[in-house]
C-alpha positions as CSV (number, residue, x, y, z in Angstrom):
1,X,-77.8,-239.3,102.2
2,X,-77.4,-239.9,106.0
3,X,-73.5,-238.9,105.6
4,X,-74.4,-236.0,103.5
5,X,-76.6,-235.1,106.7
6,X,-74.2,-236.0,109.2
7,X,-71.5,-233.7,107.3
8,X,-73.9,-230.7,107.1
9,X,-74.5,-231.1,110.9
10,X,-70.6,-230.7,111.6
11,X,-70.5,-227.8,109.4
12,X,-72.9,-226.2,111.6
13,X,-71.6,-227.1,114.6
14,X,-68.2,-226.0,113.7
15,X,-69.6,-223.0,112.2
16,X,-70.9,-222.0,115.5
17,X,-68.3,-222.8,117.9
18,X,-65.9,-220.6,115.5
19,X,-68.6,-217.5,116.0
20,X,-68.7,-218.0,119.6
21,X,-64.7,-218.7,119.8
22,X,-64.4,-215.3,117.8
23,X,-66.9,-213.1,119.9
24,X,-65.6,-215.0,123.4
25,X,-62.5,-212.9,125.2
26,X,-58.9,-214.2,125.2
27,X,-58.3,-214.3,128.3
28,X,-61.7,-215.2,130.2
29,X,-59.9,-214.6,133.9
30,X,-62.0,-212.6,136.6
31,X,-62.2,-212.2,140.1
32,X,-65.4,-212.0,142.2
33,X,-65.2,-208.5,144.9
34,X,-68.2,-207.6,145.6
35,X,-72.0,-208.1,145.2
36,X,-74.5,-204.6,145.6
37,X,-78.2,-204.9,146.5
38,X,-79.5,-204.1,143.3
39,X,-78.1,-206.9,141.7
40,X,-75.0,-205.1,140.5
41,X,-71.8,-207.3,140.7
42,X,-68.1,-206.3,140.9
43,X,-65.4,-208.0,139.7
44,X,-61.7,-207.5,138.7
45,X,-61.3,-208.3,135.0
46,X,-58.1,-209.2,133.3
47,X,-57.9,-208.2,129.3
48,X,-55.2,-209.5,127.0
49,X,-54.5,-208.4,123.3
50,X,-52.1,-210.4,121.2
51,X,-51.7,-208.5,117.6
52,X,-51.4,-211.2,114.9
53,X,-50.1,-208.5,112.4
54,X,-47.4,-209.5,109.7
55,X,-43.8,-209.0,111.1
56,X,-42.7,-208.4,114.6
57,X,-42.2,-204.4,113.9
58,X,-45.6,-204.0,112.8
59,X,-46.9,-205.8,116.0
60,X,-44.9,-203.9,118.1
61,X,-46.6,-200.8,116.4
62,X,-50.1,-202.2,116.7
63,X,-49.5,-202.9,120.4
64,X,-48.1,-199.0,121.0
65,X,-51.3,-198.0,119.2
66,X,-54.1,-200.0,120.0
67,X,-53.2,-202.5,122.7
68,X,-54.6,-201.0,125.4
69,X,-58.0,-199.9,123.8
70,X,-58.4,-203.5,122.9
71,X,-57.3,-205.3,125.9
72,X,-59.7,-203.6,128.1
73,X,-62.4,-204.5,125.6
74,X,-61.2,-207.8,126.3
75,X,-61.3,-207.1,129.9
76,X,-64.8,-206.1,129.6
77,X,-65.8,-209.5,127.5
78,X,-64.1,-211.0,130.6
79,X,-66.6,-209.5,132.9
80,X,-69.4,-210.9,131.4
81,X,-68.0,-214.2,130.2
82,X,-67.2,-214.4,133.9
83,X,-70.7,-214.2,134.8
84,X,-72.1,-216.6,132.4
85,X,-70.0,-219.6,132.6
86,X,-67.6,-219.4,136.3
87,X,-67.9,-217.3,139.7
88,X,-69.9,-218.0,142.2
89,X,-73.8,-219.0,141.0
90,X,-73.2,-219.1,137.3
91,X,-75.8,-218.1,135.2
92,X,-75.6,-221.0,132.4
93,X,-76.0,-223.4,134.6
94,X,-75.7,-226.4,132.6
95,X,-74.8,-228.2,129.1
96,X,-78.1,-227.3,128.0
97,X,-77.7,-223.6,128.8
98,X,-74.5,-223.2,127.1
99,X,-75.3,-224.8,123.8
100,X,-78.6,-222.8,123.7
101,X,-75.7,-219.8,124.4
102,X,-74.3,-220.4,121.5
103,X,-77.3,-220.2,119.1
104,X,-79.4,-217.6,120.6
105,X,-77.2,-215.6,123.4
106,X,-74.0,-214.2,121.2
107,X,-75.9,-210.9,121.2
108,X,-74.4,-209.7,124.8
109,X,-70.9,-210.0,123.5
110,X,-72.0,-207.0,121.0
111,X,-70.2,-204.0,121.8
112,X,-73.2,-202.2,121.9
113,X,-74.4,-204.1,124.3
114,X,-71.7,-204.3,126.9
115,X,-72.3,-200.6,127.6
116,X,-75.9,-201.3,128.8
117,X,-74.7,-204.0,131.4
118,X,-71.1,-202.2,133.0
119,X,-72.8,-199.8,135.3
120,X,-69.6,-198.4,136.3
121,X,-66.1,-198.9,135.5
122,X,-62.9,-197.5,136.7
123,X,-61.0,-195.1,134.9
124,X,-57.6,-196.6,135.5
125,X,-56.0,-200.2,134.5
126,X,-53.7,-201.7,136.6
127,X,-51.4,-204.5,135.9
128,X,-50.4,-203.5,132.8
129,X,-48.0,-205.9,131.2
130,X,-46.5,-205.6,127.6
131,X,-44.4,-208.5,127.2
132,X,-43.8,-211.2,123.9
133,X,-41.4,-209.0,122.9
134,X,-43.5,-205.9,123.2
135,X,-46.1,-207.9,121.0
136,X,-48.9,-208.3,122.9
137,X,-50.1,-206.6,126.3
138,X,-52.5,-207.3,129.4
139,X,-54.1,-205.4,132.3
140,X,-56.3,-205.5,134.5
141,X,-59.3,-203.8,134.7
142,X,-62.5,-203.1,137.7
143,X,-66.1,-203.1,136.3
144,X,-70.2,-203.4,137.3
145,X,-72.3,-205.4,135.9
146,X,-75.4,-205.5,136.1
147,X,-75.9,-209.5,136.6
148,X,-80.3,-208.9,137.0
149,X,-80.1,-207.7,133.6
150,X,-78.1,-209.6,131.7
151,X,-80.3,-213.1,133.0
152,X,-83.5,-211.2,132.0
153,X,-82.1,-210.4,128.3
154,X,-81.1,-214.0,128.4
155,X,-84.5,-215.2,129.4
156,X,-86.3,-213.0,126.6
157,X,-83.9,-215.2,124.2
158,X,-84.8,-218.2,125.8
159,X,-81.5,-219.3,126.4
160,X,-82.3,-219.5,130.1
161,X,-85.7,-221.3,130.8
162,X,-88.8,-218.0,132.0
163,X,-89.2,-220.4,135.0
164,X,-85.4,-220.1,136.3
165,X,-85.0,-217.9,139.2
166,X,-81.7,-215.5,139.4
167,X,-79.3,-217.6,141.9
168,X,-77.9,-215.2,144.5
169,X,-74.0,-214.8,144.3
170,X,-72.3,-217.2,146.8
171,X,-75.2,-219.8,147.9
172,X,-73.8,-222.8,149.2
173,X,-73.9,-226.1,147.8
174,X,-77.3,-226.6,148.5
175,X,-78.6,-224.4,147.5
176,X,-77.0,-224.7,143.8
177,X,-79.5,-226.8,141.5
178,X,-79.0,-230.4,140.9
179,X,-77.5,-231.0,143.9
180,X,-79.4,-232.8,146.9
181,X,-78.6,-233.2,150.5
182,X,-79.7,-236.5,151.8
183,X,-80.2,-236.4,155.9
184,X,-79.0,-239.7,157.4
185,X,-81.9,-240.1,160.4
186,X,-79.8,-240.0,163.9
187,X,-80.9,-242.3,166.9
188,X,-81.7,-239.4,169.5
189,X,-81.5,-240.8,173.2
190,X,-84.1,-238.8,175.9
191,X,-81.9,-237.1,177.7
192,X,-82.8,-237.2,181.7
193,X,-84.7,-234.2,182.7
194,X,-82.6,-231.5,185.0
195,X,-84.4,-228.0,186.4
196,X,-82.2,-225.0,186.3
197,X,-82.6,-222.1,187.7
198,X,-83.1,-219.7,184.7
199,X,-81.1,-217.0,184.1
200,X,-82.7,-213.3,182.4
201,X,-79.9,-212.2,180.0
202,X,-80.4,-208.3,178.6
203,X,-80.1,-208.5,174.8
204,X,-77.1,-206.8,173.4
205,X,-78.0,-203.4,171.6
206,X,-77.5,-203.7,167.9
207,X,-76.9,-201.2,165.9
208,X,-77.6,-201.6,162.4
209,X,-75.3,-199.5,160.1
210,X,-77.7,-197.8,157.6
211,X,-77.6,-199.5,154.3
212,X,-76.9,-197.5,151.1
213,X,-79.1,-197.0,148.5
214,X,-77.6,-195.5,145.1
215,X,-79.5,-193.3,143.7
216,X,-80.8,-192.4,140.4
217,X,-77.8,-189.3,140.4
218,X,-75.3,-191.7,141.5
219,X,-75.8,-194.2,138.9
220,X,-76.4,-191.6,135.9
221,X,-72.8,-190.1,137.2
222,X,-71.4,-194.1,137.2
223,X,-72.7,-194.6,133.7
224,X,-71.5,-191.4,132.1
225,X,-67.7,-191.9,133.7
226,X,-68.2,-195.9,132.1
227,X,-69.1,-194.3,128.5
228,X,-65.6,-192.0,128.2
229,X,-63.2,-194.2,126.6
230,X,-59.5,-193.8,127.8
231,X,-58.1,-194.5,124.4
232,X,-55.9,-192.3,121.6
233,X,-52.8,-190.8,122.0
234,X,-51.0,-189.8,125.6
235,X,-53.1,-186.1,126.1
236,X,-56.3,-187.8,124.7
237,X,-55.9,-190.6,127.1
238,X,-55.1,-188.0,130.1
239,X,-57.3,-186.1,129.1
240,X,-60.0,-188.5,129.3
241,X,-59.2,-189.6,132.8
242,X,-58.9,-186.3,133.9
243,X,-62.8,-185.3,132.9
244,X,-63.9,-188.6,134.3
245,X,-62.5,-187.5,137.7
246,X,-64.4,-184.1,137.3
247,X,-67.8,-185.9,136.9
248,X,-67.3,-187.5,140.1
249,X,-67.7,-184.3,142.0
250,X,-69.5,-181.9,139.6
251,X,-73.2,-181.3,140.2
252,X,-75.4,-182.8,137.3
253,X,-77.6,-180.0,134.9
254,X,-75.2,-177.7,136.0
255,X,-73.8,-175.2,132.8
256,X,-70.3,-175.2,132.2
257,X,-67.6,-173.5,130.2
258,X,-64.1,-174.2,130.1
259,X,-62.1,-171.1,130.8
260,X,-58.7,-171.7,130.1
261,X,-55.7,-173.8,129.9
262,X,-52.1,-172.4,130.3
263,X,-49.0,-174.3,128.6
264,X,-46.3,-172.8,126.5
265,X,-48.0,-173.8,123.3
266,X,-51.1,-172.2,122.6
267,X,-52.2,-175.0,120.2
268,X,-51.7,-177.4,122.8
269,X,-54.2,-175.5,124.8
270,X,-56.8,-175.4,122.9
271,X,-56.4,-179.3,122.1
272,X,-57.0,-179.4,125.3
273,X,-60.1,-177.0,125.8
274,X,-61.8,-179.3,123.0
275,X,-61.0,-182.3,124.6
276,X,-62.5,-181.2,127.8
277,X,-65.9,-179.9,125.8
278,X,-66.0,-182.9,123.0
279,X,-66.2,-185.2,126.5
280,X,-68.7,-183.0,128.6
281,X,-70.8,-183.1,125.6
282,X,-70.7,-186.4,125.0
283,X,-71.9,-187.6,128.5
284,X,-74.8,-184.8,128.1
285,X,-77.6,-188.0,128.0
286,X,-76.8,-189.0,131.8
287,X,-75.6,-186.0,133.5
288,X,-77.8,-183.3,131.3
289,X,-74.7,-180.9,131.6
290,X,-74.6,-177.7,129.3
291,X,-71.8,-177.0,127.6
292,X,-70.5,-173.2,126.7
293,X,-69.2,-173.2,122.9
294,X,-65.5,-172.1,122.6
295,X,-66.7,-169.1,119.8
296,X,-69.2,-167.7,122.8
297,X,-66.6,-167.6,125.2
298,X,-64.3,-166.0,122.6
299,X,-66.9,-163.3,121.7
300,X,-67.4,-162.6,125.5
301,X,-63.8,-162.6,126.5
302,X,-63.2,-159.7,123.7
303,X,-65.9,-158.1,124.8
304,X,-64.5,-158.3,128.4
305,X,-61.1,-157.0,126.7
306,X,-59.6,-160.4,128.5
307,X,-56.4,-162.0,127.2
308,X,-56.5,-165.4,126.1
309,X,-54.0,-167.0,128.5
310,X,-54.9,-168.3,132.1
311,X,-53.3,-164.8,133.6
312,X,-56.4,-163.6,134.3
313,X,-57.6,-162.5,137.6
314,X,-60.0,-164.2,139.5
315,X,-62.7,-161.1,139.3
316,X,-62.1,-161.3,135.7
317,X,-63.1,-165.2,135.8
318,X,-66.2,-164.4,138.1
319,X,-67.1,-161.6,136.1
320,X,-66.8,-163.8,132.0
321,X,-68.4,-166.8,133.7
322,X,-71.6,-164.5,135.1
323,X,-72.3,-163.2,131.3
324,X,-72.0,-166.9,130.0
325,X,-74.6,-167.8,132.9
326,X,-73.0,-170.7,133.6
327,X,-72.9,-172.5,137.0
328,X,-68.8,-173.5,136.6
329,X,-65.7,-172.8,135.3
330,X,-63.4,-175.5,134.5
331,X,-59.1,-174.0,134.1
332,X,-56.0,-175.8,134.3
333,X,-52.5,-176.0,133.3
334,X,-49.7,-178.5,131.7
335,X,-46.9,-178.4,133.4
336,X,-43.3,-180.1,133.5
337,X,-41.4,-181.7,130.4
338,X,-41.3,-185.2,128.8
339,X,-42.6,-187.8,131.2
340,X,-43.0,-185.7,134.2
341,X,-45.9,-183.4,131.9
342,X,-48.8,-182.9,134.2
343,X,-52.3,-181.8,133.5
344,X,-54.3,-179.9,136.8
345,X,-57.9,-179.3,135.8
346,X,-60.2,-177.1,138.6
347,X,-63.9,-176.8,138.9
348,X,-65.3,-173.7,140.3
349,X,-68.9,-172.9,141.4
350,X,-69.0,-169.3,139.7
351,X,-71.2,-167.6,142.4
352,X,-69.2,-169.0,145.3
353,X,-66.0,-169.2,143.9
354,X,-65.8,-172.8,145.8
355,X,-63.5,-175.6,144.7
356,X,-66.4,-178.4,143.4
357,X,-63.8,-180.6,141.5
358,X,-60.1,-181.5,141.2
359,X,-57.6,-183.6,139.0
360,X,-54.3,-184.2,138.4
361,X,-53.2,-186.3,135.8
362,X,-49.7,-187.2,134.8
363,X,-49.6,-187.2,130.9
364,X,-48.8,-190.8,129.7
């Protein structure tokens, strides 16, 4: 009976460590940059995907198609298993900690839950390597996380005990529990007693450079440019990174309606107009933007008599964008051939005519 016992007790075990082994990233490498008042953390994540497909071609393929969406998942896994178990004030701190982790914690490996802790993340990888024979690939990716809120969550699970205070990022060593600094008592001689004459020194001026505070725009902006995925083929991708660069600069609530796109094939153009309003829409939650539908812009520009290519005169623009009522007009082009395509997206205030936002992205 006891090794009937002992047997199901490995079984679990095992059981576990596979989950955890399953939902843990592959390449669990990160780098510390910076730490932000609020608790937010910085760090450079690497991601790695290895496709375990059947034969070498159909590797290859799953690499061309899917490697990079799945390493920088893994990059993001990295971020957070970063956080939990290395860097500087860890937030498992112990044996205990960890093996409560891996019954109770799994849940912040959820995919669902990795977009509630990355406040921000930038649009671009770098350090992208495909190499096993063009069978697996890695890069390396920047994120925020929000560390506050990922101990809490971890607290509410009682994985971490409620009485454990958040550790700040890089405390010393005595600062870091279980360790204790002993002081070795000094024999201190009285030293003889000497008057000097004392000297008034003006204290320097300090100027303290004014601390900033993100705000409650500048975090909704971070969070919708963290929910676009770059992933799909080349356009989608550029596409994707070029909207993301928009948001940066474009005023949130504001109504918007994507003009035009000029290239020498139509279809391509409008792939790209709903591209541009698929993504807008989709970030609607954060940055409360409006989006013009494609059909009411058609029905206006007929109305205007307009043609459908980016020819149009600037009046023209002013003058379609002031019966939409919308605050600005996205247009663009795609230019070049091959690998030297390039996709130029303008934002422009409607009523001033001002340049709000710019991107250039090279197709790839």
């Amino acid at each position: 009976m006891c090794t009937k016992g002992r047997l199901l007790v490995f079984i679990i075990i095992f059981v576990l460590l596979s989950l955890l082994e399953a939902r843990t990233p592959v390449s669990r490498q990160a780098t510390f940059l910076e730490v932000f008042h609020n608790g937010v953390v910085e760090v450079q994540a690497t991601g790695r995907y290895v496709s375990d497909l059947g034969s070498p071609s159909r590797r290859r393929d799953d690499i061309r198609r899917n490697g990079e969406s799945n390493a920088i998942v893994d990059a993001r896994l990295s971020a957070i298993y970063f956080l939990l178990h290395s860097g500087p004030a860890p937030l498992l701190r112990d044996g205990e900690d960890r093996m409560r982790f891996q019954t109770r914690g799994l849940f912040v490996y959820e995919p669902h839950n990795l977009t509630r802790y990355i406040t921000f993340e930038d649009a671009r990888s770098t350090n992208v390597n495909v190499a096993n024979d063009n069978q697996s690939i890695s890069l390396v990716r920047t994120l925020r996380i929000d560390r506050e809120r990922l101990f809490r969550e971890l607290q509410n699970a009682m994985v971490i005990g409620s009485d454990v205070e958040l550790g700040a990022i890089g405390q010393s060593m005595r600062d870091e529990p279980g360790t204790e600094v002993i002081e070795v008592p000094v024999a201190v001689e009285e030293p003889e007693v000497v008057e000097l004459p004392v000297v008034v020194e003006t204290p320097p001026v300090v100027i303290e450079e004014p601390v900033h505070t993100i705000t409650d725009a500048e975090r909704a902006i971070e969070r919708a440019i963290a929910s676009i995925s770059v992933t799909g083929s080349r356009m989608e991708r550029t596409i994707a990174r070029s909207v993301r660069t928009l948001i940066k600069d474009m005023p949130l609530n504001a109504e918007i309606f994507v003009l035009s796109i000029s290239s020498n094939d139509e279809d391509e153009s409008m792939t790209v107009i709903d591209g541009i309003i698929s993504r807008l829409f989709s970030v609607r939650r954060y940055t409360g933007y409006r989006v013009v539908e494609r059909e009411r812009m058609a029905a206006i520009r007929s109305e205007l008599n307009l043609r459908a290519s980016s020819e149009t005169d600037e009046a023209s623009d002013v003058s379609l964008g002031e019966m939409t009522g919308a605050e600005i007009m996205i247009t663009g082009r795609l230019t070049g051939r091959g690998n030297q395509r390039m996709l130029t997206l303008n934002a422009t205030n409607v009523r001033t005519t001002e340049l709000v936002a710019h991107s250039r992205e090279r197709v790839n």
